[in-house]
C-alpha positions as a LaTeX table, in Angstrom:
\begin{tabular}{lrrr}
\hline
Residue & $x$ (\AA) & $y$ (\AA) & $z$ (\AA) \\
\hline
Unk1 & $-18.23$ & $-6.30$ & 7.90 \\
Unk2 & $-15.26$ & $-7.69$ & 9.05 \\
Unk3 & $-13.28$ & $-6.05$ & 11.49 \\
Unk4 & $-9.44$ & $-7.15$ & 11.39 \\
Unk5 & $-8.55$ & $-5.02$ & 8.49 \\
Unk6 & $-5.20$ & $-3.33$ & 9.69 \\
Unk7 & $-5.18$ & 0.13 & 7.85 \\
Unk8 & $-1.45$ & 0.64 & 9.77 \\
Unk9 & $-0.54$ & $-2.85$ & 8.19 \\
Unk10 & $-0.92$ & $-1.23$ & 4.83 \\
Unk11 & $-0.32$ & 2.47 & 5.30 \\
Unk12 & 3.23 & 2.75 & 7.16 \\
Unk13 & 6.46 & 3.98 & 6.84 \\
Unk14 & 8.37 & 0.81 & 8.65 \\
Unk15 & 11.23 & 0.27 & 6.60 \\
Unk16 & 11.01 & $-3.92$ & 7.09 \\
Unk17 & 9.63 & $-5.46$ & 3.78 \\
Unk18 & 7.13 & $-7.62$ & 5.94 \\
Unk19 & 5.38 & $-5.06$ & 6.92 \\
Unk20 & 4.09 & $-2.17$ & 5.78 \\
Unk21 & 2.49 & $-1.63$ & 2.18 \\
Unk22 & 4.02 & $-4.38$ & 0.10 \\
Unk23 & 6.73 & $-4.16$ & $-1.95$ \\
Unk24 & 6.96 & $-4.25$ & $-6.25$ \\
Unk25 & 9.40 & $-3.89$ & $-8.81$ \\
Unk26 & 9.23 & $-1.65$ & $-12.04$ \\
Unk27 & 6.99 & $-3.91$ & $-14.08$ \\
Unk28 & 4.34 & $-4.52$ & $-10.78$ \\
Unk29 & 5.20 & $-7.70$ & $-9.75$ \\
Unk30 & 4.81 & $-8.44$ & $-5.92$ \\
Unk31 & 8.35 & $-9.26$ & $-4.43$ \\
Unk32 & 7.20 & $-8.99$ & $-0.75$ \\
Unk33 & 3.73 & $-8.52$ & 0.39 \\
Unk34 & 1.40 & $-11.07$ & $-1.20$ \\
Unk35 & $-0.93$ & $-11.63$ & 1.68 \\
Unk36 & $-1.34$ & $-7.58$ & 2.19 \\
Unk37 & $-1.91$ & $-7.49$ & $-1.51$ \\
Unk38 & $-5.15$ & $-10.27$ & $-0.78$ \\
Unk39 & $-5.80$ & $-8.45$ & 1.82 \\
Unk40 & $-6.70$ & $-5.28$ & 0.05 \\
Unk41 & $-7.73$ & $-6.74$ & $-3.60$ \\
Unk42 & $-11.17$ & $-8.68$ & $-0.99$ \\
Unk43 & $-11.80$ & $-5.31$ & 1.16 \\
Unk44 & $-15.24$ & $-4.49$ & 1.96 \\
Unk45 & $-16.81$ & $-1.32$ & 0.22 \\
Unk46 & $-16.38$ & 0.41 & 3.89 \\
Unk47 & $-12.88$ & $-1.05$ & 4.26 \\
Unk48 & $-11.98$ & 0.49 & 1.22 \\
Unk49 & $-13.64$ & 3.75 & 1.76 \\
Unk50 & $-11.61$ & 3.96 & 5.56 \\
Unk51 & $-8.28$ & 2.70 & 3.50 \\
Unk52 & $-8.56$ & 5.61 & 1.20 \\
Unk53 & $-9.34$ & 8.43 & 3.92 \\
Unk54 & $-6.76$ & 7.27 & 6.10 \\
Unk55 & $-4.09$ & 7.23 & 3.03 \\
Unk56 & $-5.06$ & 10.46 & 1.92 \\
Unk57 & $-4.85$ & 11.48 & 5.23 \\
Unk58 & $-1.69$ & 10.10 & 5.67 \\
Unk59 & $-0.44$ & 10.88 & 2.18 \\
Unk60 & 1.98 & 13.93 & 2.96 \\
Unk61 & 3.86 & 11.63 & 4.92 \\
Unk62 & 5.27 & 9.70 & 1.95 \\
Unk63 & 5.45 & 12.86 & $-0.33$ \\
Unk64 & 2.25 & 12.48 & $-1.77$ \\
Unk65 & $-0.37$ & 15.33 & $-2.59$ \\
Unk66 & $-3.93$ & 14.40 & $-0.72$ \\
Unk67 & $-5.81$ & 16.25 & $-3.61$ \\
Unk68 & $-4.24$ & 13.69 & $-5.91$ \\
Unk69 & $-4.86$ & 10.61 & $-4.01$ \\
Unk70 & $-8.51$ & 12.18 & $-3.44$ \\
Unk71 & $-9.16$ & 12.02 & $-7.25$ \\
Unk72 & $-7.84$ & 8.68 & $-7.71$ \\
Unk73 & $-10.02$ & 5.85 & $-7.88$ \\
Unk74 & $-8.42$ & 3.37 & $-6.17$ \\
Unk75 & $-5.24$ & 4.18 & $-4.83$ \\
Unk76 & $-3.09$ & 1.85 & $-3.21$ \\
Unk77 & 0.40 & 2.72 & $-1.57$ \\
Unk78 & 3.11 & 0.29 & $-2.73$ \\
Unk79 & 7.05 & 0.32 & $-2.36$ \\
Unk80 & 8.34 & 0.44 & $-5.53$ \\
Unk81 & 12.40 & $-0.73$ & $-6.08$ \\
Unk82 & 14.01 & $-0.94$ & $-8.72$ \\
Unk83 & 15.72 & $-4.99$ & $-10.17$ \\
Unk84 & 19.16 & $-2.79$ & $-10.36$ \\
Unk85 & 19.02 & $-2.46$ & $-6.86$ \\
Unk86 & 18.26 & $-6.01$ & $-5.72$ \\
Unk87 & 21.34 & $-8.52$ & $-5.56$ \\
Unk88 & 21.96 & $-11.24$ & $-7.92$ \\
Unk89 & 23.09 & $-14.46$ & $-7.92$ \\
\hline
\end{tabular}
């Protein structure tokens, strides 16, 4: 098992978009975050097991009901914004 997977690299509150869980727009699509995404898409079984305690553990903090994440199969936390809000060219 490796041992350099960050759970605070993907379950944080830092506002900066290269860091923290990674950012999408409404339709999914990865704006910031690709490597995180890689990151968790190749955990190992364990990984995934300690990224899902520690997010439901964690979940409150982001509004989130743990009972909910609990039942979910995979959850992952993303930043979600919406293409209204990002500036155009």
């Amino acid at each position: 098992m490796r041992n350099n997977f960050d759970l605070d690299k993907h379950i944080s509150d830092d506002p900066h978009v290269t860091r923290g869980p990674m950012v999408i727009d409404e339709s999914g699509n990865i704006l910031s975050g690709h490597d995180r995404h890689e990151e968790l898409m190749n955990r190992s079984p364990e990984e995934e097991s300690r990224y899902k305690l520690a997010l439901v553990n964690r979940s409150p903090q982001f509004g989130l009901n743990p009972m909910e994440v609990m039942r979910m199969k995979n959850p992952v936390l993303v930043r979600k914004i919406a293409t209204k809000d990002l500036p155009h060219k």
